[in-house]
DRENVEXPA-234880 format. One record per residue (C-alpha): residue in three letters; x, y, z. Coordinates in steps of 0.05 Angstrom, whole numbers, plus 32768, in hexadecimal, padded with zeros to 4 digits. Layout:
<recs>
ALAXYZ
...
</recs>
This chain:
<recs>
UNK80DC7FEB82EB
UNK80E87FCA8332
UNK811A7FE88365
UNK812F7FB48398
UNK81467FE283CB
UNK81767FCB8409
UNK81757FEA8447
UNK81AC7FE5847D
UNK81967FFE84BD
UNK81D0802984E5
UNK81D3801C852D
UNK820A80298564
UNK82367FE98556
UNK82247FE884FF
UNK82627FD684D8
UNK82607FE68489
UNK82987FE58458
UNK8280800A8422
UNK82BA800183FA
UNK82AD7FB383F1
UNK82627FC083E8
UNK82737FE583AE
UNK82B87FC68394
UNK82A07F79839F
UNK82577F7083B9
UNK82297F91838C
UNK82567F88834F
UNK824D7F37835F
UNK82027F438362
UNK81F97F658327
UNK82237F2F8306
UNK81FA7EF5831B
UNK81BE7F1A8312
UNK81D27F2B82CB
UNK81B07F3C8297
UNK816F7F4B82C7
UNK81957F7B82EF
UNK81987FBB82CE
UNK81BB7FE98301
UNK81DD7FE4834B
UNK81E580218371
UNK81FF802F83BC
UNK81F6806F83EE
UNK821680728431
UNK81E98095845D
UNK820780D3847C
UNK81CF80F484B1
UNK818880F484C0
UNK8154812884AF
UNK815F814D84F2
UNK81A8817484F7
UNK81DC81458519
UNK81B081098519
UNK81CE80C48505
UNK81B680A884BE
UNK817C807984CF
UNK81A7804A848C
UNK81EC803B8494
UNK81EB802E8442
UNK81B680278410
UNK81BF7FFC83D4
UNK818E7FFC8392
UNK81877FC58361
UNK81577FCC8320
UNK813E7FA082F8
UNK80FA7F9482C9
UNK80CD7F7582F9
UNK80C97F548341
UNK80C77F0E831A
UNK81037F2482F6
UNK81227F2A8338
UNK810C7EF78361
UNK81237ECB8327
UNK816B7EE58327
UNK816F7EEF836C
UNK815C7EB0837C
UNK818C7E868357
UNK81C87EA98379
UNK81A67EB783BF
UNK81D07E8E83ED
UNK820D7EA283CF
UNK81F67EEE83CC
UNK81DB7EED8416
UNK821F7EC58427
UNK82477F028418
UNK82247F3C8441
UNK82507F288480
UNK82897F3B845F
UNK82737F828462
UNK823D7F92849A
UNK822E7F7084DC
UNK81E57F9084C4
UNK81AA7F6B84B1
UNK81917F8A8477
UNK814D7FA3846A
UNK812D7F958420
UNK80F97FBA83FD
UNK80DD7FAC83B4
UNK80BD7FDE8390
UNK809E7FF7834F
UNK80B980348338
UNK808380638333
UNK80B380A48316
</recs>
């Protein structure tokens, strides 16, 4: 199993609405990455490991599916429209990390 995980880096001035992430932008992604995507999931970060420290992630958002190629390959026929969409809810750049589930 491959988690694409995306990262959105808090910082003074970060914007998110969580409440389109969830509601509009990763419901679209699943949907065009359908029937490779398996799962979409969101966290909004809410502190650092040290008490009263700001979350290093604004939000977090998972996607799963069978395999990097499986990805890339749904990913990439939806890309410009996908990446099109992320101003509409951050003025973040987000950070992306695949990996293989190991547990």
């Amino acid at each position: 199993m491959t988690k694409v995980t995306i990262l959105y880096p808090n910082a003074p001035n970060a914007t998110f609405d969580m409440k389109y992430y969830v509601n509009h932008h990763l419901p679209m992604v699943r949907d065009r990455c359908a029937p490779e995507c398996h799962a979409i999931a969101a966290e909004s970060g809410l502190a650092g490991f040290a008490a009263g420290s700001p979350a290093p992630y604004i939000a977090v958002g998972y996607l799963t599916f069978d395999s990097e190629a499986a990805f890339r390959k749904a990913f990439g026929a939806h890309e410009a429209e996908i990446l099109a969409d992320i101003p509409k809810y951050t003025n973040t750049s987000p950070v992306i990390q695949i990996s293989e589930v190991a547990l």
